[in-house]
C-alpha positions in Angstrom: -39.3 95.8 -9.8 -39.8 94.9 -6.1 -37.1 94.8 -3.4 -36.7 91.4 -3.8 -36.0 91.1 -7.1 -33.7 94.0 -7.1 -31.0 92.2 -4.9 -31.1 89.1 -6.4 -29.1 91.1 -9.1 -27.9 93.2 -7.0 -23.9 93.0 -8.4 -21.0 91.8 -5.4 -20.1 94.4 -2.9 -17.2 96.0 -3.6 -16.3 96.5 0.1 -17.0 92.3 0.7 -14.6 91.9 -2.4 -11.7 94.3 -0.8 -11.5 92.4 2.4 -8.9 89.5 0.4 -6.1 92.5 0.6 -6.1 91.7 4.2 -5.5 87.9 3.8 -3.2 88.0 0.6 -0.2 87.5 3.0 -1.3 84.3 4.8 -2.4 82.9 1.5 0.6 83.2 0.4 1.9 81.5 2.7 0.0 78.8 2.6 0.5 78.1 -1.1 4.1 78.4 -0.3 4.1 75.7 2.1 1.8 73.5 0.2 4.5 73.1 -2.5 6.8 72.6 -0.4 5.3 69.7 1.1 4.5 68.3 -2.9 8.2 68.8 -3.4 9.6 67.1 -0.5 7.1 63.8 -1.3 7.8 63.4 -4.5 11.5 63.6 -3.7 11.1 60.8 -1.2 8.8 58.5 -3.1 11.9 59.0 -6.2 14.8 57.8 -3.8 12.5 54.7 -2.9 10.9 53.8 -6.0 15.0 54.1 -6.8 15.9 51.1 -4.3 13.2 49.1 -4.9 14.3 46.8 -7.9 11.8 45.5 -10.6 11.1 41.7 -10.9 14.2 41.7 -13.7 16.3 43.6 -12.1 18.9 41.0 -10.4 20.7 43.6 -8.7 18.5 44.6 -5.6 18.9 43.1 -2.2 18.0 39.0 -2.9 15.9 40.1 -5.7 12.7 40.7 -4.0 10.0 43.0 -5.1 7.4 43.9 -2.9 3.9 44.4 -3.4 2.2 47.3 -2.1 -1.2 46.3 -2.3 -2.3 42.2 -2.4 -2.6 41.1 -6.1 -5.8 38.9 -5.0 -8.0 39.3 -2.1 -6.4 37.9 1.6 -7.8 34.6 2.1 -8.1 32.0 5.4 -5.2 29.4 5.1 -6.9 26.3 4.0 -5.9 22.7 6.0 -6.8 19.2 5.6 -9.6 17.9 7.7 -8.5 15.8 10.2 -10.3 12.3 10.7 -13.6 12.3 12.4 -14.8 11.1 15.5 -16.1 8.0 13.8 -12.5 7.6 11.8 -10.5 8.0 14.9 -12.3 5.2 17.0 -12.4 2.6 13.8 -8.4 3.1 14.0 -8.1 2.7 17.7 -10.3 -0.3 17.7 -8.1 -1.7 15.1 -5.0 -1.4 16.6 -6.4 -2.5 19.9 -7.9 -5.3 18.2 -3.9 -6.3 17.5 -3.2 -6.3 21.4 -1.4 -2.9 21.2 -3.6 -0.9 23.6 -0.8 2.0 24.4 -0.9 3.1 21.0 -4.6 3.0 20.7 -4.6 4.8 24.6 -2.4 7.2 23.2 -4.4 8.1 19.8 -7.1 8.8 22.0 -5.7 11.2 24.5 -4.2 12.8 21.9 -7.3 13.7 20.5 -8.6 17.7 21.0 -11.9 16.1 22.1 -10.9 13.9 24.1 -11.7 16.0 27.6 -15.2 16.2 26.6 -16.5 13.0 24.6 -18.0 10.4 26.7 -17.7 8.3 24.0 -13.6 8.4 23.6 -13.1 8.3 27.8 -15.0 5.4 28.1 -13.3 3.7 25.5 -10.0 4.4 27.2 -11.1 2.8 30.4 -12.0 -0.4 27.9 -8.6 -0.1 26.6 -6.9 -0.4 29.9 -9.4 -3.2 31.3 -8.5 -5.0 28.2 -4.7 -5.0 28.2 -4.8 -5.3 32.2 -6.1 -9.6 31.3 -3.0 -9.8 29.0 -0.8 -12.6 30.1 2.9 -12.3 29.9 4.1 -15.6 27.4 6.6 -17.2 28.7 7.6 -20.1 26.4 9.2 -18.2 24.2 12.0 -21.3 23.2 8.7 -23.1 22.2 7.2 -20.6 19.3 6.2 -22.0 15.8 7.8 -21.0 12.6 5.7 -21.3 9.5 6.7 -21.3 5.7 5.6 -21.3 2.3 6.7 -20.5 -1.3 4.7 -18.9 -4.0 0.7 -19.7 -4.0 -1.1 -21.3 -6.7 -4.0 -19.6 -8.4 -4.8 -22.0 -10.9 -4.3 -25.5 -10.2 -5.3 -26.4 -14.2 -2.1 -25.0 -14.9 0.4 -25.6 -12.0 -0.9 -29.3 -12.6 -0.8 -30.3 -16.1 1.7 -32.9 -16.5 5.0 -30.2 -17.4 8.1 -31.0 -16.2 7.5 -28.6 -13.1 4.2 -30.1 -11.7 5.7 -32.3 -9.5 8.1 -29.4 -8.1 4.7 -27.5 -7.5 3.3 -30.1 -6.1 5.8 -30.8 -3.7 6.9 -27.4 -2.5 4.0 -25.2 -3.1 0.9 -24.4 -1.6 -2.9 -23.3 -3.1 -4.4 -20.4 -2.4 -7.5 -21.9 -1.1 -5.1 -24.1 1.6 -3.6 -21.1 2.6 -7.0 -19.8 3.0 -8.1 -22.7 4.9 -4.6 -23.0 7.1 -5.0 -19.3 8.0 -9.0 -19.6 9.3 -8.1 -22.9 11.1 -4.9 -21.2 12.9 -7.0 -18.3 13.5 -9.8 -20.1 15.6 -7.2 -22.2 17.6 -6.0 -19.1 19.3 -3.0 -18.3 16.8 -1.3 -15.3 16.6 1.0 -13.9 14.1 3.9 -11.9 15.5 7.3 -10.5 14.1 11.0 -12.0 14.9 11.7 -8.7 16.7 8.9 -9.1 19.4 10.2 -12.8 19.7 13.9 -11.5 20.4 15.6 -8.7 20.2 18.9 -6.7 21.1 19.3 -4.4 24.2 22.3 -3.1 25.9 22.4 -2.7 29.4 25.2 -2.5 32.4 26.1 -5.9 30.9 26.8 -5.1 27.7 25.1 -5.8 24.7 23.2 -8.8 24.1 20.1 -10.6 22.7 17.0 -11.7 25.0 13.6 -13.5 24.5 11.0 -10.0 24.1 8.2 -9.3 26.5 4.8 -10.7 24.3 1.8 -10.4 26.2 -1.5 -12.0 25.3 -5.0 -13.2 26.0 -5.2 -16.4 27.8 -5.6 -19.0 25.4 -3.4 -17.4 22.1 -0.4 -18.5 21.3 2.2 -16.8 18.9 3.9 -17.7 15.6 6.1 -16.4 13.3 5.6 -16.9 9.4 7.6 -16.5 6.2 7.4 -17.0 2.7 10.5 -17.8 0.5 11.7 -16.4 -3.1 9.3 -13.6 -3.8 10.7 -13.2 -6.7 8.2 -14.8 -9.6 10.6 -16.6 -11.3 10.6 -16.9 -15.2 9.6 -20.8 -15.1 6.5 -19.5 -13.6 5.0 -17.5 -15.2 6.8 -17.2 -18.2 8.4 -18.9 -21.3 12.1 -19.7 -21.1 15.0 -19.3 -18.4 15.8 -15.7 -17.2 18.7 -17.2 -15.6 20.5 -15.7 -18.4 20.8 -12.6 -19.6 17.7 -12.1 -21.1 14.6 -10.8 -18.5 11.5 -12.9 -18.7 8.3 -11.7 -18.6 4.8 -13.1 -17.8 2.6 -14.3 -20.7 -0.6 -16.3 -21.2 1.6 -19.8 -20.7 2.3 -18.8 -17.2 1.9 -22.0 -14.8 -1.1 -20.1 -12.5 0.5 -18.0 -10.4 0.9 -14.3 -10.0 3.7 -12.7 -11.8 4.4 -9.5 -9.6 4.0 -7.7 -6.8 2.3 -3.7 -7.1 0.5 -1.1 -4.8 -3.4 -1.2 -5.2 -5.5 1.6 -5.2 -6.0 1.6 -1.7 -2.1 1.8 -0.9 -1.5 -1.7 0.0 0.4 -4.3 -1.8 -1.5 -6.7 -4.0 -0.8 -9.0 -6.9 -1.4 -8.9 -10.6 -2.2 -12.1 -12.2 -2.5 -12.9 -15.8 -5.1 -15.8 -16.7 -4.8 -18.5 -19.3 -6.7 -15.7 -22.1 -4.0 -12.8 -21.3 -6.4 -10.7 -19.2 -4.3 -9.2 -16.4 -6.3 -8.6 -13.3 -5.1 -7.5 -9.6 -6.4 -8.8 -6.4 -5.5 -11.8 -3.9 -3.5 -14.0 -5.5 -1.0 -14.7 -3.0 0.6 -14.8 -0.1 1.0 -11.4 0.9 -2.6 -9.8 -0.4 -4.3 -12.9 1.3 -2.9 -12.4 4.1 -3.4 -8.8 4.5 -7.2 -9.2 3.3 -7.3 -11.5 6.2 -6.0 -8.9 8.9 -7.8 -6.4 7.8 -11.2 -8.9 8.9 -9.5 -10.6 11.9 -6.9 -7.9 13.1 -6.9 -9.5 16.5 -4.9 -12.7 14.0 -1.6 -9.6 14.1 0.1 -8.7 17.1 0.9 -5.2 17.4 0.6 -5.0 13.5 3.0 -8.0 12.5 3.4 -9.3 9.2 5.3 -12.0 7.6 8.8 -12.3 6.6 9.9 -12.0 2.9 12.9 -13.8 1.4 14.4 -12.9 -2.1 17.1 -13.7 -4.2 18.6 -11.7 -6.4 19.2 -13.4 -9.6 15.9 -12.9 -11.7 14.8 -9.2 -9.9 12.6 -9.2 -7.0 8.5 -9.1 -6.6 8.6 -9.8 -10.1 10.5 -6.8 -11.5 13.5 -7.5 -13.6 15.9 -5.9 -11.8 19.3 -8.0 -12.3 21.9 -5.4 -13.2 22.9 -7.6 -16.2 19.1 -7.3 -17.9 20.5 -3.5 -18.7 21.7 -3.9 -21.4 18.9 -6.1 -23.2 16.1 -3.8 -21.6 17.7 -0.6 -22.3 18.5 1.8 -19.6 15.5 3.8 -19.7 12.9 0.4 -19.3 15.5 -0.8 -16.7 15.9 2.4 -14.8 11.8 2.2 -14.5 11.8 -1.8 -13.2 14.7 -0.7 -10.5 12.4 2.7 -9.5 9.1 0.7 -9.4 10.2 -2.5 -6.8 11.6 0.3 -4.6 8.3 1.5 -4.4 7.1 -2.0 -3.7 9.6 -2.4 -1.2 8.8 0.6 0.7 5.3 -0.1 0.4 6.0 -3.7 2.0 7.8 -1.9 4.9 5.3 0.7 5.7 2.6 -1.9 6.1 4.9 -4.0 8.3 6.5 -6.8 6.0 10.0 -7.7 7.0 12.1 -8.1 3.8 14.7 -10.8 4.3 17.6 -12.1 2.1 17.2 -15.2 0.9 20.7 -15.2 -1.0 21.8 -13.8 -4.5 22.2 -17.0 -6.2 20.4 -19.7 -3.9 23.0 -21.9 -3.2 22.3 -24.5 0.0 25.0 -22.7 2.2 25.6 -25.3 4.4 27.3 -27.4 1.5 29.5 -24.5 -0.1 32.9 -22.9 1.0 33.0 -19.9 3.5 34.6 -18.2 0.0 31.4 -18.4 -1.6 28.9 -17.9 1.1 31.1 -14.1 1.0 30.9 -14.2 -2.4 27.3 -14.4 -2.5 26.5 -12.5 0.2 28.5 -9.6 -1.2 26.7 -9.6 -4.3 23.2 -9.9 -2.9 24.0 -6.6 -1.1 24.6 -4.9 -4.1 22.7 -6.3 -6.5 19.4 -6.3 -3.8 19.5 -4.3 -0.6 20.5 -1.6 -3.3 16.6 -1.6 -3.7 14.8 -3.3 -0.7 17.4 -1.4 2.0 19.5 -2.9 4.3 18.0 -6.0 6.4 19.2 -7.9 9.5 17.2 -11.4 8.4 18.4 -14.1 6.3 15.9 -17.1 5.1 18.8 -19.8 4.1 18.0 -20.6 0.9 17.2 -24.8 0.4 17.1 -24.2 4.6 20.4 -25.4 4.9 22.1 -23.9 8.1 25.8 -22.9 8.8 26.2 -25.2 11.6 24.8 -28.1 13.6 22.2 -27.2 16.7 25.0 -26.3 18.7 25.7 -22.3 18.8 27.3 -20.1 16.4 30.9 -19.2 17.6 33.6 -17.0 16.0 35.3 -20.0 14.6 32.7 -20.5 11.9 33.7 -18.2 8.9 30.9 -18.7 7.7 28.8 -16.4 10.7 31.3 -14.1 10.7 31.0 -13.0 7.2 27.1 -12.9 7.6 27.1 -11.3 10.9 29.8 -8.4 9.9 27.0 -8.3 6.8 24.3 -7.1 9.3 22.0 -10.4 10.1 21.1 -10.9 13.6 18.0 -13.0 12.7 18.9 -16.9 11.1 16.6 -19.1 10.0 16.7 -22.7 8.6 14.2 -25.4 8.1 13.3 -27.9 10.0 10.4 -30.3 10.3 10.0 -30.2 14.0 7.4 -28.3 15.4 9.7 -26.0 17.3 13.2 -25.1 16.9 14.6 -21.6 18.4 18.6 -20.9 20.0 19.2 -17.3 21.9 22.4 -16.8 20.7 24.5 -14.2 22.4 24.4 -12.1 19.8 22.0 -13.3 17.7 18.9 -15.1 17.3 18.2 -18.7 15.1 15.2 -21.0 14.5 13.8 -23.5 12.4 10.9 -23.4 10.4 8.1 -25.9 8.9 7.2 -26.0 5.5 3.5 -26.7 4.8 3.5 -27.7 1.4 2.6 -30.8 -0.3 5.4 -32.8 0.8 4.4 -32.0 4.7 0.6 -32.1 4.0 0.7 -35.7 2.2 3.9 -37.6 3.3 3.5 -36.1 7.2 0.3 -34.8 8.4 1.0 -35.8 12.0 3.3 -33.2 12.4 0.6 -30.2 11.6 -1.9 -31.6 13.9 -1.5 -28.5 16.3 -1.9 -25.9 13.6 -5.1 -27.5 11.3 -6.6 -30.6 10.3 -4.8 -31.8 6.7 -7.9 -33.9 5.4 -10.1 -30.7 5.8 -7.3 -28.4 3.9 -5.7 -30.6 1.7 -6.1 -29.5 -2.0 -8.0 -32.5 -4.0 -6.5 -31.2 -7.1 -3.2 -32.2 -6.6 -2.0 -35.3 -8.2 -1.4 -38.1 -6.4 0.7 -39.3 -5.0 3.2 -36.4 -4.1 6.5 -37.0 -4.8 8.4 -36.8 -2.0 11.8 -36.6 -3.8 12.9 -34.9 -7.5 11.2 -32.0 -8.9 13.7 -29.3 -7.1 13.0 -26.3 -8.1 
């Protein structure tokens, strides 16, 4: 066997072996310390597993258990998108469009990308040329009040010989005349604006007051206000039998062609439901406030600063179309009440958010300028319960049958009558009256008179709507003639 293989089995030294007698003390030492060390963590990781209470245990420090390690992997917060560059300037031309350049100015600005797209500075600057040609309107005593009651859909219907066609025919309006009235407005340089950019409240040094507002406009437009009365859908309407009692009516396929309530659409906006002459329900424009908005929405330049119209109910069928008189409880049940209430609240705070001033138009819709001061409080009182309850508080009243508390001359604290509406919360009155203006700056309030463009106006007075349209053009050639021009109250 050579060398080589000879040490490969060569057994261990016995000398290399020997050496560990040197080192047995510092290994010992070592494996002492070791333990110790063990000992000590597991002691420590025992007195905190001991305070750190398990999800069920309710008797930790605010019942928190933490986690050592995440249960799922750490991820980027997520966040909505926020509109693009394309999104942002449609907006601000809208709203510029409406005469309200600050707001579109200040959108713009606002925006992250604003110091470095051309695009967004240059609009700016034709922002600011823009609102720099507005003229200051000075004839504020002078502006137009305009007003109408439900629309008819389907003239068939509203005009088939019932005992409530001449009512329609006297006091309502078409949809395709409202149609026509708003294009014809439109290219005569009419704008729509709200009673609070007509007049408003400010205190000052002097105290408080109320004073024309500051409305500025292209040369060449001139603003209105509009309103529509009892947007309520009334059982006559578009159902069979009176829910002046105490029994809700709902709509059915005898309706008299018109839309039977008021609900949000798909896109967020108010909109009608209508129910045809077969039952099918459908939702669209079927009056006044859809139409209109549809009609913003293509000529937002016809809204200042976002203005809508003024809406009147009463209280003693619901409101928008939603059965909401307190005494329909107890034929509805709770549960199907409770659901009408919740749902025109909805409607109401939609209304609101898109700019629609809702108004009282009374509880009961009594003319009062014939009743007692007794009653007007008595009335008053209950349409606060019965109906700010769910369209919130509101500081416009629409006089029902448009029969003021006074004469022309101005409210005073001798008239009971103001009083009790005033301490109610209305600042705003309004009455009708054929004239093409009528507007008082009260000192603490404001009043004016509006004009009615039904069929009474259209047929028995057409010379009086000469500066808004042309009647022949507008006029509905499905109404009967001749159009009452007394009877058929409705």
């Amino acid at each position: 066997m050579g060398k080589y293989e000879r040490e490969q089995h060569r057994a261990p030294r016995r000398r290399r072996r020997n050496k560990w007698h040197y080192y047995i003390p510092t290994v010992i030492l070592l494996v002492v310390a070791l333990v110790c060390v063990v000992t000590i963590g597991w002691t420590i990781a025992s007195v905190l597993k001991s305070q750190d209470p398990s999800p069920n245990d309710e008797s930790g420090p605010n019942n928190i258990t933490i986690n050592t390690q995440p249960t799922t992997e750490a991820t980027e917060p997520s966040t909505e998108p926020g509109p693009s560059l394309d999104e942002l300037l449609a907006e601000a031309d809208f709203i510029a469009a409406g005469y309200d350049y600050d707001t579109a100015i200040s959108m713009l600005k606002a925006s992250p990308e604003f110091s470095t797209d051309n695009e967004l500075g240059a609009r700016v600057e034709q922002y600011t040329n823009a609102k720099s040609k507005l003229i200051k309107y000075t004839a504020m005593d002078t502006v137009t009040h305009i007003f109408f009651h439900s629309l008819i859909v389907d003239t068939d219907r509203a005009f088939d010989g019932d005992v409530d066609q001449d009512g329609y025919n006297m006091y309502m309006t078409t949809v395709d005349e409202f149609k026509a009235i708003l294009q014809q407005m439109y290219d005569r340089g009419f704008v729509l604006i709200s009673p609070y950019h007509l007049a408003h409240e400010v205190t000052d040094d002097n105290g408080t007051r109320f004073t024309y507002g500051d409305i500025r406009l292209p040369a060449g437009k001139t603003p209105f206000l509009m309103s529509q009365d009892d947007l309520n859908y009334y059982s006559y309407m578009i159902g069979t039998g009176s829910g002046k009692n105490e029994t809700p009516i709902f709509v059915d396929e005898n309706n008299d062609g018109f839309a039977h309530k008021i609900v949000i659409g798909e896109d967020g906006y108010p909109t009608c439901e209508y129910m045809d002459a077969n039952g099918n329900i459908t939702t669209g424009d079927y009056d006044l406030v859809p139409v209109l908005e549809s009609f913003i929405q293509e000529h937002p330049d016809f809204s200042y600063h976002g203005a809508r119209a003024i809406l009147g109910m009463t209280g003693y069928e619901g409101v928008f179309g939603y059965r909401t008189k307190p005494s329909y409880e107890a034929a509805m049940g709770s549960e199907a009440y409770a659901a009408e209430v919740q749902a025109a609240k909805e409607v109401a705070q939609c209304l609101k958010d898109h700019g629609w001033i809702l108004a009282s138009h009374s509880y009961g819709h009594p003319a009062y300028g014939n009743i007692s001061a007794d009653r007007v409080a008595a009335d008053s009182e209950k349409w606060t319960n019965t109906v700010a309850s769910i369209i919130g508080k509101t500081d416009v009243i629409l006089y029902p049958h448009g029969s003021d508390i006074h004469n022309w001359r101005k409210y005073t604290t001798d008239n009971e009558k103001f009083v009790t509406l005033y301490n109610d919360g209305y600042r705003y009155f309004f009455n009708v009256d054929g004239n093409q203006y009528w507007n008082q700056l009260g000192e603490n309030y404001f009043r004016g008179g509006r004009r009615n463009l039904d069929g009474i106006r259209m047929y028995h007075n057409p010379d009086k709507l000469t500066d808004l349209f042309d009647v022949d053009t507008v006029f509905d050639k499905a109404r009967p003639l001749p159009v009452p021009s007394t009877g058929g109250g409705m």
